[in-house]
N, CA, C and O atoms as a GROMACS GRO file, in nm:
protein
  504
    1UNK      N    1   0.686  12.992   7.303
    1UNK     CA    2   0.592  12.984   7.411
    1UNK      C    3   0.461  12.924   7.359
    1UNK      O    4   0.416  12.964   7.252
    2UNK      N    5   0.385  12.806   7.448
    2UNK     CA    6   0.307  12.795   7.413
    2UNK      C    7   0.183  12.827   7.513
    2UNK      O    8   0.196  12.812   7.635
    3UNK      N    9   0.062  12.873   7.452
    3UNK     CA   10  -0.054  12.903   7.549
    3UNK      C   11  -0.138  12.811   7.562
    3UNK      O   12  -0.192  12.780   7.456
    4UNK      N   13  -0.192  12.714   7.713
    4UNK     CA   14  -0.306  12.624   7.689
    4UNK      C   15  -0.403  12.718   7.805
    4UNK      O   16  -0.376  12.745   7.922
    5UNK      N   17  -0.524  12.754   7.724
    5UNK     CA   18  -0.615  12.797   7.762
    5UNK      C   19  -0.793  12.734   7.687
    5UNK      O   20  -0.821  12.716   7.569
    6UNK      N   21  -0.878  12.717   7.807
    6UNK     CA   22  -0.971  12.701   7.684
    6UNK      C   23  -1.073  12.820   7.723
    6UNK      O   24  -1.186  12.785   7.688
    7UNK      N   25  -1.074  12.897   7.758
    7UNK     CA   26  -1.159  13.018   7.714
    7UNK      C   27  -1.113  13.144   7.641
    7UNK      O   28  -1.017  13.215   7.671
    8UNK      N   29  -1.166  13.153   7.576
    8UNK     CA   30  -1.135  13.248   7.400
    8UNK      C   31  -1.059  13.386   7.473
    8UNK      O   32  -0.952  13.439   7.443
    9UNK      N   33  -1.175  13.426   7.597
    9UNK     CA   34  -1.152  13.585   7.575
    9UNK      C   35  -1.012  13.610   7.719
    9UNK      O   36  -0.941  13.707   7.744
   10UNK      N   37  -1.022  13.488   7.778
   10UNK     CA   38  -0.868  13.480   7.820
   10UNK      C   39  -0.739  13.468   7.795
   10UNK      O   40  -0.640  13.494   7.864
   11UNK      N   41  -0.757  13.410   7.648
   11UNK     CA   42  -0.645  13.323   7.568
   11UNK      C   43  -0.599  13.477   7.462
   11UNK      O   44  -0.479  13.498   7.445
   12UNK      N   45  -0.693  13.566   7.404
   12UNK     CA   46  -0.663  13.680   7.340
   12UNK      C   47  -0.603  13.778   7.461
   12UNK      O   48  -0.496  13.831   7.428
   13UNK      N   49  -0.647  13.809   7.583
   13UNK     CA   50  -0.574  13.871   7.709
   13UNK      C   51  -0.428  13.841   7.673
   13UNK      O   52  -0.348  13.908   7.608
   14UNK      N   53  -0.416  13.724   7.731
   14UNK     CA   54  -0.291  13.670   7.727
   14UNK      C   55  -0.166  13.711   7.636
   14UNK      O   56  -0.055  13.751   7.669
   15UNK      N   57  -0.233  13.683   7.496
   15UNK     CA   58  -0.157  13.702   7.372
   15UNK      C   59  -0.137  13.853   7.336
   15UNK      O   60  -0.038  13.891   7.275
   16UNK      N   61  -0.256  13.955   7.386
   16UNK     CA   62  -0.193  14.077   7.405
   16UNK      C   63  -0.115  14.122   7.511
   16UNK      O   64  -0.061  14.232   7.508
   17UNK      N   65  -0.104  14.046   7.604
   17UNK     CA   66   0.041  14.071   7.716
   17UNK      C   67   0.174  14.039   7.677
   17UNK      O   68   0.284  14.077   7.716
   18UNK      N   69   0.121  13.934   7.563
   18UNK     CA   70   0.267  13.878   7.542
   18UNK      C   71   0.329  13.931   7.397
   18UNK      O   72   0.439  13.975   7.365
   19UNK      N   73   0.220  13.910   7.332
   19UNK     CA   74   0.274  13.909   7.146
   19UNK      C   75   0.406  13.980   7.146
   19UNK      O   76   0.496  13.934   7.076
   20UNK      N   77   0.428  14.095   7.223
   20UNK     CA   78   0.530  14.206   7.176
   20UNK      C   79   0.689  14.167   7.213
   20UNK      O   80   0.797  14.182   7.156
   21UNK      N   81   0.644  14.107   7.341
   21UNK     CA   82   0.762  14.024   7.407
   21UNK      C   83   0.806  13.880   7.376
   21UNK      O   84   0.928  13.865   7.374
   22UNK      N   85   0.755  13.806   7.360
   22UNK     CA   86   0.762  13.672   7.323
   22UNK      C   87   0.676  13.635   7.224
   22UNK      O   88   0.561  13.674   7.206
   23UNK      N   89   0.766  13.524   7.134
   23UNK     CA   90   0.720  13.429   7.019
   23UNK      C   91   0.636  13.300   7.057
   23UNK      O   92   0.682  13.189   7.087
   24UNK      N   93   0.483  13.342   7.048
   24UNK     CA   94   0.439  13.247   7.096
   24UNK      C   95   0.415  13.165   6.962
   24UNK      O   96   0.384  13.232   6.863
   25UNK      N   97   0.428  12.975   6.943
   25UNK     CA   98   0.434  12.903   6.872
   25UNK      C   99   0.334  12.841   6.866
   25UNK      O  100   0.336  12.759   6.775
   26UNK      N  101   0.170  12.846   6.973
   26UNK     CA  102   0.101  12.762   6.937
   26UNK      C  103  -0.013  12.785   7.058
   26UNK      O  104   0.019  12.855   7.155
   27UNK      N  105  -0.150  12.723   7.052
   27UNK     CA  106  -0.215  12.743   7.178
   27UNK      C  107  -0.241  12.589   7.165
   27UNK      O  108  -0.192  12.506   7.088
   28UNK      N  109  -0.342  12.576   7.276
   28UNK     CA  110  -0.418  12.459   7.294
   28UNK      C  111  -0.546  12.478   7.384
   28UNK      O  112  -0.540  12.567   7.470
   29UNK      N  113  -0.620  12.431   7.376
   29UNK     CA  114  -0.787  12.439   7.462
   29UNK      C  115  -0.834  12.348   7.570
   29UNK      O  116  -0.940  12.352   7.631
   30UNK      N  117  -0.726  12.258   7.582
   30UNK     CA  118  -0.735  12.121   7.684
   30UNK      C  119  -0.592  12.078   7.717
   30UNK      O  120  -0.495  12.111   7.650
   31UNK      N  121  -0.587  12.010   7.813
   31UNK     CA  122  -0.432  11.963   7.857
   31UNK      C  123  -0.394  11.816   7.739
   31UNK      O  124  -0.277  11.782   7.717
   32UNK      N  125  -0.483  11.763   7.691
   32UNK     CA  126  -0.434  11.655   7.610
   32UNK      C  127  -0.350  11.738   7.511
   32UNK      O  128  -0.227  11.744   7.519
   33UNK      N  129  -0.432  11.810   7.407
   33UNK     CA  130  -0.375  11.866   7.332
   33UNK      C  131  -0.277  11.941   7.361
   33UNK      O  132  -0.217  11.956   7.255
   34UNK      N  133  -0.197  12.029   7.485
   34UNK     CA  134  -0.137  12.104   7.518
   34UNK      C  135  -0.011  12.035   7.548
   34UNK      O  136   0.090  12.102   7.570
   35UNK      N  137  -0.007  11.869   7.549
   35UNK     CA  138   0.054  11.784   7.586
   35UNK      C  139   0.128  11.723   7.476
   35UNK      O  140   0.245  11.689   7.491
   36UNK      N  141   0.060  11.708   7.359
   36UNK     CA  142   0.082  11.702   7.188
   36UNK      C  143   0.210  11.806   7.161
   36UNK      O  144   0.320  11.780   7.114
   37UNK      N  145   0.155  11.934   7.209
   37UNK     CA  146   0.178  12.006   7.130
   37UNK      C  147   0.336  12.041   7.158
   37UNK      O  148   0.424  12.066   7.076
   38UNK      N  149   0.340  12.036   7.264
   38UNK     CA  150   0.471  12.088   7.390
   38UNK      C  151   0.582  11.973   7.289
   38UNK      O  152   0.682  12.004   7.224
   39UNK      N  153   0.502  11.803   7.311
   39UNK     CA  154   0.609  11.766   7.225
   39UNK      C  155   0.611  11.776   7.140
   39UNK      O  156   0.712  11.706   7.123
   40UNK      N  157   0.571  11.826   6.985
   40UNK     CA  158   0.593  11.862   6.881
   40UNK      C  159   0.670  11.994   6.854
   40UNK      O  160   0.756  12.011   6.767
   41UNK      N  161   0.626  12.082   6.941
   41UNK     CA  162   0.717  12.233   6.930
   41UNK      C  163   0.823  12.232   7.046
   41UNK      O  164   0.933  12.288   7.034
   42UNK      N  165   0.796  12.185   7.126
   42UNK     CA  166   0.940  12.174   7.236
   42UNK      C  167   0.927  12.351   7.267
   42UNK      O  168   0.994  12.400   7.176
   43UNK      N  169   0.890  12.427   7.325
   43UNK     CA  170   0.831  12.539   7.324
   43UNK      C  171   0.934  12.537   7.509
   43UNK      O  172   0.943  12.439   7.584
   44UNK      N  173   0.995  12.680   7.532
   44UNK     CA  174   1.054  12.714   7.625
   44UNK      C  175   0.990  12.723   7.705
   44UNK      O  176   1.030  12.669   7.809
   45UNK      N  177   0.815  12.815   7.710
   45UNK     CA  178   0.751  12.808   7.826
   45UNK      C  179   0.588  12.779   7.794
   45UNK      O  180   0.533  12.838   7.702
   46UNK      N  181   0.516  12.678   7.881
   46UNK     CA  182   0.376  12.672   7.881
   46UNK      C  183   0.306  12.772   7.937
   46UNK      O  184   0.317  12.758   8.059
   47UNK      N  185   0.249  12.851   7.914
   47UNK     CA  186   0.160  12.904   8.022
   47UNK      C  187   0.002  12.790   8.020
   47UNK      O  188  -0.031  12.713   7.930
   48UNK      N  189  -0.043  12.806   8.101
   48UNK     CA  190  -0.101  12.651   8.125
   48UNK      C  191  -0.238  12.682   8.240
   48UNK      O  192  -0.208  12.718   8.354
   49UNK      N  193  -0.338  12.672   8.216
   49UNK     CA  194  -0.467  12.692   8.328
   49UNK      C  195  -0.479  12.568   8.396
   49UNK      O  196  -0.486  12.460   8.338
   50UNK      N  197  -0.483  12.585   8.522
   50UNK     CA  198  -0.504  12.412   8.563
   50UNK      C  199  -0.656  12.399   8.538
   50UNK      O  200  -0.677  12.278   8.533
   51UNK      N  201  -0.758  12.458   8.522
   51UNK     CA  202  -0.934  12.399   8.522
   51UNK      C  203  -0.932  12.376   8.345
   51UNK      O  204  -0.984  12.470   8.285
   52UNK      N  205  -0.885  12.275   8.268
   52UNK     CA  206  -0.880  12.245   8.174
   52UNK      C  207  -0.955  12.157   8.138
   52UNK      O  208  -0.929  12.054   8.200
   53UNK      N  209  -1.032  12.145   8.070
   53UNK     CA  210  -1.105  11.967   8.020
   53UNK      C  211  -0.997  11.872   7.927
   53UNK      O  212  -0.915  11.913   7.846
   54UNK      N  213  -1.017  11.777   7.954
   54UNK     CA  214  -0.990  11.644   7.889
   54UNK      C  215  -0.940  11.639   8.042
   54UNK      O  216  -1.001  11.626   8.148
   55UNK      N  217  -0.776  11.658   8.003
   55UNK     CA  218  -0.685  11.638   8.113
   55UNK      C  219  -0.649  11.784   8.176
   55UNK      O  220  -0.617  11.874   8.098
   56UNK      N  221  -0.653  11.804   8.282
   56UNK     CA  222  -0.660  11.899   8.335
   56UNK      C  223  -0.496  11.968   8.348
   56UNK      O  224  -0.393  11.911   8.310
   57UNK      N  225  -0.501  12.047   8.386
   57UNK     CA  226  -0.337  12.131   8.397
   57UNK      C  227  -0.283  12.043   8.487
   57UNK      O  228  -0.214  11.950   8.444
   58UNK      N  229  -0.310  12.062   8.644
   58UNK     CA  230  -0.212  12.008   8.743
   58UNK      C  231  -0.150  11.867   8.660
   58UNK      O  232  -0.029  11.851   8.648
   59UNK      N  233  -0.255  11.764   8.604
   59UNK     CA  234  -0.232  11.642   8.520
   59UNK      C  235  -0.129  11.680   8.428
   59UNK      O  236  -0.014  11.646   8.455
   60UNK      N  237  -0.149  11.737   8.338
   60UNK     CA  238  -0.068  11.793   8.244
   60UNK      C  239   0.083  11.826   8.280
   60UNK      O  240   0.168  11.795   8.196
   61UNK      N  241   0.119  11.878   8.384
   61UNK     CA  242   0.198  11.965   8.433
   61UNK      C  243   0.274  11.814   8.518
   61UNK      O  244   0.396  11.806   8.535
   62UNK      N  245   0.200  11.731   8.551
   62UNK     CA  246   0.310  11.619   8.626
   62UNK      C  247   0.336  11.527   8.492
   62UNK      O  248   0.438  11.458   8.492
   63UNK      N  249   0.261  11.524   8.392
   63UNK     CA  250   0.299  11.454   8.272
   63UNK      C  251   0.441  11.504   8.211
   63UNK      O  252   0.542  11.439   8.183
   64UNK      N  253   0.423  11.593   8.204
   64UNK     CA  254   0.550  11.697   8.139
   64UNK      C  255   0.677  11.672   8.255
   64UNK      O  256   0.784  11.639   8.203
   65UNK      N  257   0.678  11.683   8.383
   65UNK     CA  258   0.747  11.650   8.506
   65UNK      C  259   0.825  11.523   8.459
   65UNK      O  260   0.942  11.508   8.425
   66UNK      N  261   0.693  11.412   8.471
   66UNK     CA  262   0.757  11.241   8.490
   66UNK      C  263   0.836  11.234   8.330
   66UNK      O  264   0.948  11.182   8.337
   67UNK      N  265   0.803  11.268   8.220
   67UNK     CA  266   0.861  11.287   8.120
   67UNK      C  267   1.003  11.360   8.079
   67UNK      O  268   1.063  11.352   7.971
   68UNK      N  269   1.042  11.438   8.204
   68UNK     CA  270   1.175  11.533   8.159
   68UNK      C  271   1.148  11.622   8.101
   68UNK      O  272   1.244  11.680   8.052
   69UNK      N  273   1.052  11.665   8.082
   69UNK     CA  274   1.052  11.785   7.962
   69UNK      C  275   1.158  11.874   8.036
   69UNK      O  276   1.200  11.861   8.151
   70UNK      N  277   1.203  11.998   7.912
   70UNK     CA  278   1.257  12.125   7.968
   70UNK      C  279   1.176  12.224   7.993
   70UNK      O  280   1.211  12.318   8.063
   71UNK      N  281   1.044  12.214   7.934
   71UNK     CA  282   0.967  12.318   7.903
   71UNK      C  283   0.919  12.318   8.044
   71UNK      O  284   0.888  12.227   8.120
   72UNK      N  285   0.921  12.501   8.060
   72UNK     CA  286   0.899  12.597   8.187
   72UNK      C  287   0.745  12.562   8.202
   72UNK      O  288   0.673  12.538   8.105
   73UNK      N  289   0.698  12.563   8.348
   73UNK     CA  290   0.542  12.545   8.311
   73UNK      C  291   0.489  12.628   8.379
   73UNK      O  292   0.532  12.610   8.493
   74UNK      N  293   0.381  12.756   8.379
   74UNK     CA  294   0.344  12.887   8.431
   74UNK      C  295   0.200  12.847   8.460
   74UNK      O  296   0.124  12.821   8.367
   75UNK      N  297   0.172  12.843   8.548
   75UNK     CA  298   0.024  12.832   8.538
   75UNK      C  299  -0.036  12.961   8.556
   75UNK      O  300   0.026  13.055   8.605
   76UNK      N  301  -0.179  12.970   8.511
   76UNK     CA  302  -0.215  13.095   8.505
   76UNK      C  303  -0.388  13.051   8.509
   76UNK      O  304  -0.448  13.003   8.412
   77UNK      N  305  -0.455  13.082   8.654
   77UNK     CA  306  -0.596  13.020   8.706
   77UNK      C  307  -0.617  13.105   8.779
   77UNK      O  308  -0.535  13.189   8.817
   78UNK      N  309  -0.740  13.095   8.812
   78UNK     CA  310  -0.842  13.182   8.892
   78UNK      C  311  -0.851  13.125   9.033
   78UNK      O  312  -0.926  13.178   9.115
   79UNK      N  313  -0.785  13.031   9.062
   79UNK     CA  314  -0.725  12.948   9.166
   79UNK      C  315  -0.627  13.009   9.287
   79UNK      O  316  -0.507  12.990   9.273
   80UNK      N  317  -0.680  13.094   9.424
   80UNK     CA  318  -0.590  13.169   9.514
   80UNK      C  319  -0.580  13.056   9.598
   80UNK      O  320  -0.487  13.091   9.671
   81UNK      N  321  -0.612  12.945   9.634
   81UNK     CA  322  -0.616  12.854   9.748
   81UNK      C  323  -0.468  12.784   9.758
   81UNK      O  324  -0.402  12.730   9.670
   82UNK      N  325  -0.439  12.806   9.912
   82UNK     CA  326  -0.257  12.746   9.886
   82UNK      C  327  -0.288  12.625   9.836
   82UNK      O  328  -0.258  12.608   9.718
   83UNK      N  329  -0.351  12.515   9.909
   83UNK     CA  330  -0.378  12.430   9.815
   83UNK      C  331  -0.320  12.419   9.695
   83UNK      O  332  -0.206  12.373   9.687
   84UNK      N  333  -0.409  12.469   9.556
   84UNK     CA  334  -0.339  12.468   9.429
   84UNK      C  335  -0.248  12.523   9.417
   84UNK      O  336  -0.220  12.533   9.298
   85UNK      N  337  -0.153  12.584   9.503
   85UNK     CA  338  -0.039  12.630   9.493
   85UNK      C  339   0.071  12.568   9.505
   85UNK      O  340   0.183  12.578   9.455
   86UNK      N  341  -0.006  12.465   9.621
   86UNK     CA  342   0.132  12.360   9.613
   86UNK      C  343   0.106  12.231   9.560
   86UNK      O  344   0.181  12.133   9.564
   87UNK      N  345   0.006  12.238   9.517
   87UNK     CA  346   0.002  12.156   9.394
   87UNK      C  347   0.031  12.163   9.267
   87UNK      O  348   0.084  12.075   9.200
   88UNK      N  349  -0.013  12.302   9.221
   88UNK     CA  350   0.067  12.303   9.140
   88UNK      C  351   0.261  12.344   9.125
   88UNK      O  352   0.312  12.291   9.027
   89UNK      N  353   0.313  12.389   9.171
   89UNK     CA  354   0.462  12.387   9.242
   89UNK      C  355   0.534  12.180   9.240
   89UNK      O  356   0.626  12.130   9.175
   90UNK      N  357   0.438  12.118   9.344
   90UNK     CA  358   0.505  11.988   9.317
   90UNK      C  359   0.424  11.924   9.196
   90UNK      O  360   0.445  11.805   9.172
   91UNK      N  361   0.345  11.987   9.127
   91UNK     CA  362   0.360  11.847   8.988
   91UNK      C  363   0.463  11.918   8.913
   91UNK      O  364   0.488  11.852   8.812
   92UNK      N  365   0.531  12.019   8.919
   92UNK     CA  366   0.620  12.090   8.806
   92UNK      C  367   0.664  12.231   8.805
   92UNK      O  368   0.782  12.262   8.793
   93UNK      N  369   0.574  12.308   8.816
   93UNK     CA  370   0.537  12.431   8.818
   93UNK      C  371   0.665  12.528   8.813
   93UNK      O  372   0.766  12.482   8.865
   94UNK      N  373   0.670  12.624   8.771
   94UNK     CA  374   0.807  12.724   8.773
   94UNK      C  375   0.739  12.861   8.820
   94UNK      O  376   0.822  12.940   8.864
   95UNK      N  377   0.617  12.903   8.821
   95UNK     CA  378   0.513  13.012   8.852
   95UNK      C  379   0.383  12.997   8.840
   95UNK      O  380   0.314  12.943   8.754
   96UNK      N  381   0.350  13.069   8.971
   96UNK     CA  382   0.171  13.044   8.930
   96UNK      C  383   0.107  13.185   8.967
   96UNK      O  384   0.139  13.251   9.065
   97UNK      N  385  -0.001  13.224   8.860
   97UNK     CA  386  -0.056  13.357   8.851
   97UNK      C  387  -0.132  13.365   8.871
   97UNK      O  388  -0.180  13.253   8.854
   98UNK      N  389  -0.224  13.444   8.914
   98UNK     CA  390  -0.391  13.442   8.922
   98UNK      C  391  -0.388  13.524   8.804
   98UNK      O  392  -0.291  13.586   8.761
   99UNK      N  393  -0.544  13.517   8.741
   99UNK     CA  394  -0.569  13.551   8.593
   99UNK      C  395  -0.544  13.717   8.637
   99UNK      O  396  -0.477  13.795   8.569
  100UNK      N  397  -0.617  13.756   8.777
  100UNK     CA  398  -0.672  13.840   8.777
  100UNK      C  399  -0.553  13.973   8.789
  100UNK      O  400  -0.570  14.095   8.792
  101UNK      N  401  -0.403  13.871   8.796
  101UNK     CA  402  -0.324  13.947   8.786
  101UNK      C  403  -0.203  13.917   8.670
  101UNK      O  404  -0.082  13.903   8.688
  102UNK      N  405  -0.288  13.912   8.535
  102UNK     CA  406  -0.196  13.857   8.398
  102UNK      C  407  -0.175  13.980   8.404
  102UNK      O  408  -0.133  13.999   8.518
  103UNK      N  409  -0.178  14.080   8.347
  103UNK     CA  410  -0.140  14.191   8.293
  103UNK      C  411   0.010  14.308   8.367
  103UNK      O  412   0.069  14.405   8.321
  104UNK      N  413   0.020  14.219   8.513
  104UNK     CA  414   0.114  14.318   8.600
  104UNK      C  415   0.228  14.155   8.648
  104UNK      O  416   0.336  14.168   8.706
  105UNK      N  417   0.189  14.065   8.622
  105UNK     CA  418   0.282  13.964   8.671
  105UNK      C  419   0.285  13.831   8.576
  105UNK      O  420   0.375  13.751   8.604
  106UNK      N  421   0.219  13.804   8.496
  106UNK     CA  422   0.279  13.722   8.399
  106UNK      C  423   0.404  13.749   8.286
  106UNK      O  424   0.470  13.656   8.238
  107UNK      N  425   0.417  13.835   8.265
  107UNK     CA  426   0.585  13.903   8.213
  107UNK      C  427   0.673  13.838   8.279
  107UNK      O  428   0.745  13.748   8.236
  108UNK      N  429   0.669  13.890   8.407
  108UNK     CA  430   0.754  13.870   8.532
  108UNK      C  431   0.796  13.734   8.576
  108UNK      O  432   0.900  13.680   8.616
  109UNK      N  433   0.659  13.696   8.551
  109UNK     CA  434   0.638  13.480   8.571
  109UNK      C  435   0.771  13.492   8.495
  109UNK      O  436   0.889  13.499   8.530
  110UNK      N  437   0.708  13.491   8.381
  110UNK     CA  438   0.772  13.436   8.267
  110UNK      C  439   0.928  13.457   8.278
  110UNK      O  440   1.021  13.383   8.246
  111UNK      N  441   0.927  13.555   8.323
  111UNK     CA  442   1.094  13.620   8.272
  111UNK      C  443   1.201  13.493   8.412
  111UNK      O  444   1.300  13.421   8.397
  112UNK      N  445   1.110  13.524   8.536
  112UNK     CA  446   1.190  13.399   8.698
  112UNK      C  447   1.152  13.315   8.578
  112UNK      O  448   1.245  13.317   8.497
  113UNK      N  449   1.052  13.243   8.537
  113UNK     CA  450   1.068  13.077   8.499
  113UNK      C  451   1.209  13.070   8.402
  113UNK      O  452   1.287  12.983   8.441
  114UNK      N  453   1.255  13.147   8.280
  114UNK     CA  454   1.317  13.130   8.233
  114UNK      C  455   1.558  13.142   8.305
  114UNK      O  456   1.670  13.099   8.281
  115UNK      N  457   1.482  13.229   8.387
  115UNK     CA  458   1.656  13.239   8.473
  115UNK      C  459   1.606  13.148   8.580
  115UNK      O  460   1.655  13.170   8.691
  116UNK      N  461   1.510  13.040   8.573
  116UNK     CA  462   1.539  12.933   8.721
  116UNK      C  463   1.502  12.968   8.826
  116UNK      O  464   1.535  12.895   8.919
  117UNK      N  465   1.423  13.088   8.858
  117UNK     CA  466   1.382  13.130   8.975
  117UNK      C  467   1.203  13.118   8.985
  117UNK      O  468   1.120  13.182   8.921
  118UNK      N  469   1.185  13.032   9.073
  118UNK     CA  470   1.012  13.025   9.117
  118UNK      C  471   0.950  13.186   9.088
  118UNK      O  472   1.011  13.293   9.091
  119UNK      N  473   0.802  13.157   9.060
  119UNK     CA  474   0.717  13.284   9.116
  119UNK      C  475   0.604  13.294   9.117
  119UNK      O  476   0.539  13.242   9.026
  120UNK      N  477   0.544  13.363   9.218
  120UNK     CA  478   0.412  13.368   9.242
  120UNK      C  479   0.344  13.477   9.301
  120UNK      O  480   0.375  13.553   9.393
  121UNK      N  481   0.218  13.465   9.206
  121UNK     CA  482   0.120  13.590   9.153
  121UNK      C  483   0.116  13.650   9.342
  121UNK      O  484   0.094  13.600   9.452
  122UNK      N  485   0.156  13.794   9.279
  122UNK     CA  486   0.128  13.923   9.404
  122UNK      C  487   0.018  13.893   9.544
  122UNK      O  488   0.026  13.905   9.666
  123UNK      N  489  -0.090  13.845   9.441
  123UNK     CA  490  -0.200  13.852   9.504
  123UNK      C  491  -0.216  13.750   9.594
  123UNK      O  492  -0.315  13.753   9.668
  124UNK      N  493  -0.109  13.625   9.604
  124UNK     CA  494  -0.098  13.522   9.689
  124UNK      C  495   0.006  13.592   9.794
  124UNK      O  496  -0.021  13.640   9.904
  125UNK      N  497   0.098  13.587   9.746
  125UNK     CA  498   0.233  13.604   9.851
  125UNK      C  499   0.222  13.756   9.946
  125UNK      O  500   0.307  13.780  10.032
  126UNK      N  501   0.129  13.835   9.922
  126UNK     CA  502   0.143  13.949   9.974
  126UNK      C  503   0.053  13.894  10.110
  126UNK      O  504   0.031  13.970  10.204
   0.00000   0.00000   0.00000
């Protein structure tokens, strides 16, 4: 798994939701680099912020799309507007989370992205 986040005290959140459950292989702080990296580690799932600098997630996330990748792509933003929902969904997307609900539904992302099944954070769909 790889994490692209660029704020510090989100990116340590994250990695304590996950460390125990999954092998994460790498982070990144921008979508360029997150874009590097995916192809160098070939990593099963991105979790991925779309408000990224350089190149932004949604960008990122149709790069990885037009390319074939296999790699699962999770987004995980502070972003409730359907809007980015179905934006992010058609550049790629396999789940999208709000931050504000990493700790009770990014597991869960993670676990639908990997058996092929969409998902999305509580706090939208309810």
């Amino acid at each position: 798994m790889l994490l692209a986040e660029d704020h510090e005290a989100i990116l340590v959140q994250v990695r304590t939701v996950l460390d125990e459950e999954f092998d994460i292989v790498g982070t990144a702080n921008n979508g360029r680099d997150a874009l590097g990296e995916v192809r160098r580690l070939d990593p099963d799932v991105l979790v991925l912020d779309i408000s990224m600098p350089i190149v932004n997630g949604l960008q990122t996330a149709r790069e990885l799309k037009s390319a074939q990748s296999r790699t699962k792509v999770i987004f995980l933003t502070v972003h409730e507007d359907p809007d980015f929902v179905a934006a992010a969904f058609s550049a790629g997307a396999s789940a999208y989370v709000v931050k504000s609900d990493v700790t009770t539904d990014l597991v869960p992302a993670i676990r639908n992205a990997l058996e092929g099944r969409k998902y999305i954070s509580q706090a939208i769909s309810s």
